[in-house]
C-alpha positions as CSV (number, residue, x, y, z in Angstrom):
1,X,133.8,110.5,84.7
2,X,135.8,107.4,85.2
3,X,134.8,104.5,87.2
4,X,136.1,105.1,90.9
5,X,139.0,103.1,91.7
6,X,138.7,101.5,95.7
7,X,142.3,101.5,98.0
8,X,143.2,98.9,100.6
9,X,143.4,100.5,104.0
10,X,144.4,98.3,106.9
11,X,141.6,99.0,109.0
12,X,137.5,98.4,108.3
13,X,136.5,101.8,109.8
14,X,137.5,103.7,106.7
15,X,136.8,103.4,102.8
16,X,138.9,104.8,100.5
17,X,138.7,105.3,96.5
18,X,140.0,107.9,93.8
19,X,137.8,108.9,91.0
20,X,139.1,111.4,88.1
21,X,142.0,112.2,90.2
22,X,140.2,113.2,93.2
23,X,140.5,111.2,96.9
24,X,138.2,110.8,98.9
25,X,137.8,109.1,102.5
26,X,135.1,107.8,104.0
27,X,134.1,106.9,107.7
28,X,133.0,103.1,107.9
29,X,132.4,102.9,112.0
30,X,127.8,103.2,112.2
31,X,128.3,101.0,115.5
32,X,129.5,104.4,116.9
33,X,127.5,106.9,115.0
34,X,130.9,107.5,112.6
35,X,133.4,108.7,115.3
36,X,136.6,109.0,114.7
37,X,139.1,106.3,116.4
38,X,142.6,106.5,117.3
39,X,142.9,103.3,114.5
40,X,141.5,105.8,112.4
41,X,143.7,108.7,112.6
42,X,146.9,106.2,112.8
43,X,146.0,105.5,109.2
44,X,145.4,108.7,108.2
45,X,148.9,109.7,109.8
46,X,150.3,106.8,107.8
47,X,149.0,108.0,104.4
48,X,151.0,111.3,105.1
49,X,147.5,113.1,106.1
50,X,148.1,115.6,108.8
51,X,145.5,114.8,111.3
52,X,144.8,115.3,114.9
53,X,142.5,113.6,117.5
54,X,141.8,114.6,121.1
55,X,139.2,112.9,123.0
56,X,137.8,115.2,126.1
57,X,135.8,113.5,128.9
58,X,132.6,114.7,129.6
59,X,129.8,113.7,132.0
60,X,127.6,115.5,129.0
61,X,127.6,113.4,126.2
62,X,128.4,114.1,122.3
63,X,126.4,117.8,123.2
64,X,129.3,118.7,125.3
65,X,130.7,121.0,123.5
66,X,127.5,123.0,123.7
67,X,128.5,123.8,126.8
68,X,131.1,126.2,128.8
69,X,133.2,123.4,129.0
70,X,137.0,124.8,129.8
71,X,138.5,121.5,127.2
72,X,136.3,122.3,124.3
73,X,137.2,125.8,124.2
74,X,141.1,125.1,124.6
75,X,140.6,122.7,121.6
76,X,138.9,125.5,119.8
77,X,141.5,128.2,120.3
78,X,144.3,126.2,119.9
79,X,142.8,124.5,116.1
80,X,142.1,128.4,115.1
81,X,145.2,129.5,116.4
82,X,147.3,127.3,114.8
């Protein structure tokens, strides 16, 4: 195995390195329990990643999608219907 090889990213949030040919991404954000951020998925965007990010507002908290929550289930459908 070779040693891995790190990549600049212009953000904090995210680490980056390739080792033996492989990529791989990692989420740098604890102060928010590794969320994905809009700055994150701008830079994933950038790298030619196709990504997506939808934020739903919830009285519920992160269990919200536990719930029969109209949003979360529109999400849903339209991810595994794509």
């Amino acid at each position: 195995m070779s040693d891995p090889r790190e990549l600049a990213l212009p953000t904090d949030k995210m680490l980056a390195e390739v080792d033996d040919g492989v990529g791989w991404m990692i989420y740098n954000n604890p102060a928010r329990h590794n969320a994905q951020s809009l700055e994150m998925v701008r830079v994933l965007a950038a790298a030619g990643a196709s990504v997506e990010h939808r934020e739903i507002a919830s009285p519920y908290g992160h269990d919200s999608f536990l719930l029969p929550l109209p949003a979360y289930h529109e999400v849903v459908r339209d991810f595994l219907e794509a």
